[in-house]
TORTOR-367621 format. One record per residue (C-alpha): residue in one letter; x, y, z. Coordinates in steps of 0.001 Angstrom, whole numbers, padded with zeros to 6 digits, always signed. Layout:
N
AXYZ/...
//
This chain:
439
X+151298+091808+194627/X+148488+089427+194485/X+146340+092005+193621/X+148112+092858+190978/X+148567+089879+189718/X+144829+089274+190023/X+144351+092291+188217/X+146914+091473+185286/X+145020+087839+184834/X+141515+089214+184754/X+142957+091552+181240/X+144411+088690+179952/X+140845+086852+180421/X+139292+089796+178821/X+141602+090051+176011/X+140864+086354+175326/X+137402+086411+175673/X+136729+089434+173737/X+139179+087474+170967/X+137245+084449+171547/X+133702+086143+171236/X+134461+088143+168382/X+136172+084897+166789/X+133071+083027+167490/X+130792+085418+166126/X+132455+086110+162864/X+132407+082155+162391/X+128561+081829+163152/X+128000+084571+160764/X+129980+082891+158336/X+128870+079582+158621/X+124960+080647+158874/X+125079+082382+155330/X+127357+079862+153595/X+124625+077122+154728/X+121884+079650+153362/X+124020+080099+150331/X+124637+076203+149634/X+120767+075739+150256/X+119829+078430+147809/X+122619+077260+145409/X+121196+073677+145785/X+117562+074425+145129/X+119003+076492+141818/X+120759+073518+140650/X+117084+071525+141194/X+114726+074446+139170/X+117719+074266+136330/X+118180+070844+136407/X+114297+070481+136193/X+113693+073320+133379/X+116238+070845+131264/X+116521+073778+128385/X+117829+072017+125376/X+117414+073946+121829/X+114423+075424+123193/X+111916+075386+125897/X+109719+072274+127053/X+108571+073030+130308/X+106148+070363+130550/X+108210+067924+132651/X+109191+071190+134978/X+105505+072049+135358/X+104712+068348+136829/X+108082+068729+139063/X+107681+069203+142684/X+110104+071928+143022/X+111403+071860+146779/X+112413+075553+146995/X+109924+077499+149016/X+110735+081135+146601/X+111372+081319+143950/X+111305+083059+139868/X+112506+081718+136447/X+112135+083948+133371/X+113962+084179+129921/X+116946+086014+129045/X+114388+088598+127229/X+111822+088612+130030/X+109350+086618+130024/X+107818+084808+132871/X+108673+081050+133521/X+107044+080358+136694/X+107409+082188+139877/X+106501+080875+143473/X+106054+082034+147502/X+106511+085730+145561/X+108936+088375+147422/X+108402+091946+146999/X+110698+093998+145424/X+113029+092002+144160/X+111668+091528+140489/X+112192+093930+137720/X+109295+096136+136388/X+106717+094059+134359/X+103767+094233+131836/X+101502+091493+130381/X+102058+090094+127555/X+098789+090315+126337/X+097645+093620+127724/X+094565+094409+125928/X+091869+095106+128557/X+089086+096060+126591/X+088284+092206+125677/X+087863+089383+127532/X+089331+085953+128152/X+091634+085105+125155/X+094137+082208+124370/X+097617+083271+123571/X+100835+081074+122701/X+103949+082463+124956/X+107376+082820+124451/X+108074+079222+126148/X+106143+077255+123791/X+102813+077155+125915/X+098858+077975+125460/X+097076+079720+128508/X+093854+081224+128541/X+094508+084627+129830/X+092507+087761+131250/X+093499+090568+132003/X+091448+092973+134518/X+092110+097167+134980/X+091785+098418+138561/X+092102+101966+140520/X+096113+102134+140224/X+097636+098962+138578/X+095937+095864+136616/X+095156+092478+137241/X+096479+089563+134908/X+094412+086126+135271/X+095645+082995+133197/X+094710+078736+133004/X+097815+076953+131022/X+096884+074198+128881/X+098488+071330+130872/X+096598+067975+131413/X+094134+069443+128910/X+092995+071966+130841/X+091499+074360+128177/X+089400+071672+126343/X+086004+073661+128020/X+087050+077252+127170/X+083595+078133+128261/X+083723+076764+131698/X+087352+078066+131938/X+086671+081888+130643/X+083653+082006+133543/X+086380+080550+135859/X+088647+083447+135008/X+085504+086250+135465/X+084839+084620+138507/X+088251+084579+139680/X+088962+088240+138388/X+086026+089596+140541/X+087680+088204+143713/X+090497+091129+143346/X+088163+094036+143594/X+088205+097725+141799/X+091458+098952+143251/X+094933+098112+143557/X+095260+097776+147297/X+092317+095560+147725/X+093671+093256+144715/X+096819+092819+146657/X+095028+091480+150088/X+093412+088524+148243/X+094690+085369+150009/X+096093+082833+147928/X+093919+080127+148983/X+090830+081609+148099/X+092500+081446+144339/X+091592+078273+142039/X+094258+076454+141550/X+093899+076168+138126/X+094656+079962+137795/X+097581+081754+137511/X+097331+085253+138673/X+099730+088454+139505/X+098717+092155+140656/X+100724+095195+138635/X+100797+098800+140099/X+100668+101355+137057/X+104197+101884+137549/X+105083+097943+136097/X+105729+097150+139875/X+104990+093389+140566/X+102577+093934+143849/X+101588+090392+143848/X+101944+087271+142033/X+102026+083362+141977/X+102718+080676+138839/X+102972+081713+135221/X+100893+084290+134142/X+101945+086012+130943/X+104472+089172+131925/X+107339+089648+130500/X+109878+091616+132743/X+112076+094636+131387/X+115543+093787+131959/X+116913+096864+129457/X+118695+094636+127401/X+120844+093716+130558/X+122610+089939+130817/X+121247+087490+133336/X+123663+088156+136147/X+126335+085577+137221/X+125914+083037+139555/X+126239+083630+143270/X+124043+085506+145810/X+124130+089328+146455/X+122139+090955+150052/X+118906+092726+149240/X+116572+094557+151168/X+112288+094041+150640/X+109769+095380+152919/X+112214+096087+155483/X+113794+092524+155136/X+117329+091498+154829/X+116980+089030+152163/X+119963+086361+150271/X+119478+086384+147113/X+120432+083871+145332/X+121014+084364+140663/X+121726+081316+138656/X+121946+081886+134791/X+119758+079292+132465/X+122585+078167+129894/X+121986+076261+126644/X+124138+073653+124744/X+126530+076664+123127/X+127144+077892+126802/X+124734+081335+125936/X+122792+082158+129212/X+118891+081785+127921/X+117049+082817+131196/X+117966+082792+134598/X+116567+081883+138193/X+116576+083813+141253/X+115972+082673+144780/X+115700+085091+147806/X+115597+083633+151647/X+114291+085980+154374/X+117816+085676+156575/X+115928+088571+158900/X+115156+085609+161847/X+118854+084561+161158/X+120411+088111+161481/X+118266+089643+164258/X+119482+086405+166664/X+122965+086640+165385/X+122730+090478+166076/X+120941+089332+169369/X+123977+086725+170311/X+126417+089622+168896/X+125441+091995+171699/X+125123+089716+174751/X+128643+088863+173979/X+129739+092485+173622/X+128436+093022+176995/X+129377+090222+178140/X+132809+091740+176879/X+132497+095268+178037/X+131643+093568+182121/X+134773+091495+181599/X+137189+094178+181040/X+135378+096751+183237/X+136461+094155+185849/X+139947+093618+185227/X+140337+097515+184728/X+139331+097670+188261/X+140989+094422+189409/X+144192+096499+187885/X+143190+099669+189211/X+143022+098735+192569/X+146406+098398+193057/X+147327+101611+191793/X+144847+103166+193560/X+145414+101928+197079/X+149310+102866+195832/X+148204+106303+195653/X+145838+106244+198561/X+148703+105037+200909/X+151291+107297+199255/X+148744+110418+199772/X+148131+108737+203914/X+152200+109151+203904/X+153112+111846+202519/X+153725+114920+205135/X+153286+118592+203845/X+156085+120539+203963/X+154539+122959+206228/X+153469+120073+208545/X+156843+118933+208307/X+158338+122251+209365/X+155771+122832+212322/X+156268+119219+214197/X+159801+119096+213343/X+162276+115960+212907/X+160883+112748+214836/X+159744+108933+213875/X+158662+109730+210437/X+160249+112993+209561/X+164172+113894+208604/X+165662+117112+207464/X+168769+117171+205374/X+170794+119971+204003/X+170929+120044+199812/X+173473+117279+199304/X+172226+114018+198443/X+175430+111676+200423/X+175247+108836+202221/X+174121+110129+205351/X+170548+110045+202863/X+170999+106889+202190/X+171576+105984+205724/X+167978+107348+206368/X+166574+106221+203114/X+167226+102421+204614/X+166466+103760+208010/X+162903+104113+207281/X+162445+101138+204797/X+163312+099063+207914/X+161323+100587+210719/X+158505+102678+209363/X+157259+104709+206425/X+158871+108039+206138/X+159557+111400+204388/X+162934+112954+203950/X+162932+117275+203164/X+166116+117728+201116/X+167137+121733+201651/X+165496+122354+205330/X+168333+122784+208087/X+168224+120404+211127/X+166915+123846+212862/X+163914+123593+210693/X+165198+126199+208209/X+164212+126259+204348/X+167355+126388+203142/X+165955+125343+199899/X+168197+123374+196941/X+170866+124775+194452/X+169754+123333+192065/X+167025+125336+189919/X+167344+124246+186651/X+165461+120603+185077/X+168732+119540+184090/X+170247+120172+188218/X+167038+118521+188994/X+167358+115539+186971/X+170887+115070+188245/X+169740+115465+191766/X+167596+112665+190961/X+169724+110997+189706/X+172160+111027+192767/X+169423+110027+194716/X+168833+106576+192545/X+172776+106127+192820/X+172516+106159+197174/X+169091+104359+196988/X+170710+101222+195192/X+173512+100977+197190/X+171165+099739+199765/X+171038+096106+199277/X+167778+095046+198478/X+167503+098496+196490/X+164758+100783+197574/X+163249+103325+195304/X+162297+106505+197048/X+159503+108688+195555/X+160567+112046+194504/X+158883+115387+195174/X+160033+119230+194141/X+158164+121234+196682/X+157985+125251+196396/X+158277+127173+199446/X+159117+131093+199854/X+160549+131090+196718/X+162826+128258+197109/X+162572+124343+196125/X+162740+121704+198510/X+163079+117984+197375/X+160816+115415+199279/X+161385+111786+199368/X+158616+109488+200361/X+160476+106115+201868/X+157867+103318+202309/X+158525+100352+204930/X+159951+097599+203164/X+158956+094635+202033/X+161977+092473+203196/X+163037+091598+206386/X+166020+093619+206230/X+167769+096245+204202/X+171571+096909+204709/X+174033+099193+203446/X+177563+098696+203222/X+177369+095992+206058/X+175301+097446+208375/X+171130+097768+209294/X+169924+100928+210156/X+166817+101519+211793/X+165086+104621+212810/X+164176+105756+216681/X+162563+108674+216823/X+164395+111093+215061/X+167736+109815+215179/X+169083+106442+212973/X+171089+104173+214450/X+172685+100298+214037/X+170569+097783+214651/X+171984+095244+217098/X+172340+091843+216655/X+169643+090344+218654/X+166952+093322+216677/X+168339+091414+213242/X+167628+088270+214746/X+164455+088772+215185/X+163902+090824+212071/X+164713+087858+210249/X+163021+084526+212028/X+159905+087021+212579/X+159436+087351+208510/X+160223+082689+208545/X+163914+083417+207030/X+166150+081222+208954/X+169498+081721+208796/X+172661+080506+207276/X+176110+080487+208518/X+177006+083136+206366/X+174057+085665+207797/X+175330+084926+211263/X+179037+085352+210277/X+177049+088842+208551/X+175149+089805+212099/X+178359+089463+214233/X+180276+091884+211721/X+177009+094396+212554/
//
């Protein structure tokens, strides 16, 4: 009973730890990406609040911001490039300079935003390379000293499109702008505001929230704010993408420690419960006599033959056994040892034999609950009943105790109940001794 009861606790701790785990891992997951979320959603709110669009673009005070998102891009509703910064792969539409004209050199050009930048643009094996200086604090005053800046700069990427996108940032001016196309109008590389101007097929800036994306094998949060002027019209837009991959692999990582921490907790309590049930069966298979053992020792401490009628003499032997020892009863098999086998053939004579033998069994007070077998032999049926020893200190029926000596049941006497009862601590009351003199 402990066991069992061992057994039933250790599923209820696994059903509330697997609850509790899956609870707790659903609210980390959710509480991680709503932080990322209100971080991206609060560095949009900076960029927008810093690109201050009103009736047109003046991007002056923006440019001199210190912008404390770590990735980021801005560009028009039609396009072009605002600024972008810590560039993600993949995540940008196909682009193309504004000014693509490679067969000349450094040339100023006024953008879409109002500005003047000194731009170059620079062809290599499989894509192009697009160099520009903007005009703030002056900068373009020296064109001469700027255009050899841009040359310079421009030799740095190389002849082909993989070696333009290994150049290192820091070994880039500061001054210039720069960004690496493949042929294709993929953005390979990129950092500020050179002149590109990204095809968006006429499509709206998208609304505000984030949306997952995947670059170079990353799960990335992406974060889209629209750009809206004084009418409410969206005029450009912002996006913001966070690498969540560190986030995800340790929640992932927490996600299956706790699923095996799961799995070990209920592989316990299924044994914890199983044991029971097993050492049920174990004892009922150590108790159980065959039939054919049955009929070759013949009736003695642990074996009883009975004709086909389930009566009380049964149920005599039924309590018999649950008081003394464990025992099996062969219902159809003649005191002589012959199989005189059962009438009853059918399941439906079969279920009322059963049920004649639950009617005996509970008129034994505290009711005991034989286990039933239908045994073939020669043709015939022969009904086993496995009686285990009790578990009380006494079972009676109609008044009296029966116990079981050898192969014969018989009365208990008085002084037998006595001791029955102190030996399992029940003392008794003046009603069980009134009881034991009637036995």
């Amino acid at each position: 009973m402990i066991t069992k009861r061992i057994g039933l606790a250790a599923v209820a701790f696994a059903c509330l730890f697997t609850a509790t785990a899956g609870a707790q891992y659903l609210f980390v997951k959710h509480r991680l990406f709503s932080v990322a979320a209100a971080s991206l959603a609060d560095w949009a709110n900076e960029i927008d609040r810093e690109i201050g669009f009103h009736n047109g673009w003046n991007l002056e005070g923006f440019r001199h911001a210190d912008i404390s998102a770590p990735n980021f891009a801005a560009f028009t509703a039609d396009g072009f490039l605002i600024e972008i910064e810590g560039f993600v792969p993949s995540i940008l539409p196909f682009a193309e300079p504004v000014a693509s004209d490679t067969g000349r050199g450094p040339r100023s050009v006024r953008t879409e935003v109002g500005e003047t930048i000194r731009t170059l643009e620079k062809r290599v094996d499989g894509g192009a390379v697009v160099l520009a200086v903007s005009d703030i604090d002056n900068q373009l005053q020296d064109l001469a000293s700027i255009d050899d800046l841009l040359i310079r700069t421009a030799e740095k990427f190389g002849s082909t499109l993989d070696s333009a996108i290994k150049v290192a940032a820091r070994n880039i001016d500061g001054r210039v702008e720069y960004a690496v196309l493949a042929d294709t109008g993929e953005v390979k590389l990129a950092n500020g505001w050179p002149p590109l101007k990204f095809n968006l097929d006429n499509k709206p800036p998208a609304p505000e929230g984030v949306r997952w994306a995947v670059a170079t094998g990353k799960r990335l949060l992406v974060y889209n704010k629209p750009i809206i002027d004084e009418r409410g019209q969206p005029v450009g837009e912002i996006v913001l993408p966070r690498d969540v991959s560190a986030e995800e692999h340790a929640l992932h990582q927490t996600g299956i420690f706790n699923l095996w921490l799961a799995i070990a907790s209920w592989i316990i309590a299924v044994v914890l419960l199983a044991v029971p049930v097993l050492r049920y069966e174990f004892e009922k298979r150590s108790l159980e006599i065959s039939l054919e053992e049955a009929l070759q020792k013949g009736e003695g401490q642990n074996i009883e033959f009975k004709t086909g009628v389930i009566d009380a003499n049964v149920a005599k032997v039924i309590a018999a056994f649950a008081n003394t020892n464990p025992g099996n009863i062969f219902v159809g098999v003649e005191d002589n040892g012959g199989v005189s086998g059962l009438r009853e053939a059918t399941l439906k004579d079969r279920d009322q034999l059963l049920r004649k033998v639950r009617q005996i069994a509970t008129m034994i007070q505290p009711p005991v609950a034989p286990e039933a077998t239908f045994l073939p032999h020669d043709g015939k049926t022969v009904l086993r009943l496995l009686v285990r020893k009790g578990i009380h200190p006494l079972y009676v029926l109609q008044g009296t105790v029966w116990v079981r000596r050898l192969a014969e049941v018989v009365a208990a006497d008085r002084q037998e109940i006595i001791e029955r009862a102190v030996g399992a601590g029940r003392t008794l009351t003046r009603g069980d001794r009134g009881a034991s003199r009637r036995w």
